[in-house]
C-alpha positions in Angstrom: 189.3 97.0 56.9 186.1 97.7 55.7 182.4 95.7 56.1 181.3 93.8 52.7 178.4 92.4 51.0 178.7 88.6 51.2 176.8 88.1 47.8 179.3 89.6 46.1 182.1 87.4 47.4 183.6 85.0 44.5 183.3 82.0 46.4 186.1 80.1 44.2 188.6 77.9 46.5 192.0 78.7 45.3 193.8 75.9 46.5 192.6 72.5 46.8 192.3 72.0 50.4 189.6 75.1 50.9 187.4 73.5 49.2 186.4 71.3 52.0 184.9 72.8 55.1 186.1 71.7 58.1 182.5 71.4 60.3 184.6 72.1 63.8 186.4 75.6 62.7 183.2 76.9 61.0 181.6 76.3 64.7 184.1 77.9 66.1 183.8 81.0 63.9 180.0 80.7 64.8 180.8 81.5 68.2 184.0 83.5 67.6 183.6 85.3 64.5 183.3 89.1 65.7 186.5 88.5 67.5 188.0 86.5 64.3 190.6 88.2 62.2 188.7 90.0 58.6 188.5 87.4 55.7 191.4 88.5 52.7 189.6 89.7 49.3 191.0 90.9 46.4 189.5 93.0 43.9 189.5 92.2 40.4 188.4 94.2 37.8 185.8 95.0 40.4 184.7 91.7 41.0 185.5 90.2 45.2 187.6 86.8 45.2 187.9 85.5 48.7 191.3 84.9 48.9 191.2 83.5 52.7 188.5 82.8 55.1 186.3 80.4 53.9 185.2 79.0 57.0 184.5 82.4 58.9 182.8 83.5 55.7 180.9 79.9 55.7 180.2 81.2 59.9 179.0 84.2 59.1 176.3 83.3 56.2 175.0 80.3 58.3 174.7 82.8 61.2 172.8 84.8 58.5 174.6 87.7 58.3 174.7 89.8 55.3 178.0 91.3 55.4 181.7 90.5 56.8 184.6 92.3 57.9 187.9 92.4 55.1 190.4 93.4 53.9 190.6 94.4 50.5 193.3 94.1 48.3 193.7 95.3 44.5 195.5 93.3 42.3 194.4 90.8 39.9 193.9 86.4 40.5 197.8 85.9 40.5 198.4 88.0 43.4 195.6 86.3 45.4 197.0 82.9 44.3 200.7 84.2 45.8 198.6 85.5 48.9 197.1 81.7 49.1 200.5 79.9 48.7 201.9 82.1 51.1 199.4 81.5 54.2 199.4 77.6 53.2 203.0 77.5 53.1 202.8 79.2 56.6 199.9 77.4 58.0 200.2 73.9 56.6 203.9 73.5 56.5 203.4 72.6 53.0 206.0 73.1 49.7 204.9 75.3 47.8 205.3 72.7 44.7 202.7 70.9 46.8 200.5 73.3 47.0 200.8 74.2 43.3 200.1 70.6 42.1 196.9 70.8 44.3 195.9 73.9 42.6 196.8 72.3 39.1 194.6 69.1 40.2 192.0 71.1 41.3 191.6 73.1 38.2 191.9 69.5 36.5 189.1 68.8 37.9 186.4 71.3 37.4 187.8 73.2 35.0 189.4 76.9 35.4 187.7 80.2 36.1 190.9 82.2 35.8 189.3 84.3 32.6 186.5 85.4 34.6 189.0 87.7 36.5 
């Protein structure tokens, strides 16, 4: 687990449903976050994509923090997207078909970013 820079955190939901912030869990964090579990990150080509943790990242910049406790993982924006279809799976109770159709209509809908990994 190591400390990093927030402003270079890739910020790019990978499945649909992190997109939206849910207003209650990022309060919680507020209150909670130095007693929350480090966001996941993977490092791509030297580049940080938040993998999980959106709302106790979205805590800790509205707290005004400049860093955040992760944990860093190499690999490359396939094994962050199996990292974020296993936690949903887990979390959510959700198929991983249903996950991957979100992810599909998600990319459908703004486009993909995958070659900027």
């Amino acid at each position: 687990m190591t400390e990093v820079p927030i402003a270079d955190l890739v910020q790019e939901p990978i499945a649909e449903g992190r997109a939206h912030l849910d207003p209650e869990r990022v309060a919680y964090y507020m209150k909670n976050l130095d007693n929350s579990t480090p966001v996941t990150v993977y490092e791509i080509h030297g580049r940080l994509l938040l993998a999980d943790g959106y709302h106790r990242l979205a805590a800790a910049q509205r707290l005004g923090r400049t860093t955040i406790r992760a944990e860093v993982h190499q690999g490359d924006r396939a094994d962050a997207l199996h990292f974020a279809v296993e936690l949903a799976r887990k979390q959510r109770g959700l198929s991983e078909t249903e996950i991957m159709d979100a992810i599909s209509r998600r990319a459908r809908g703004q486009g993909t970013t995958a070659n900027s990994f």
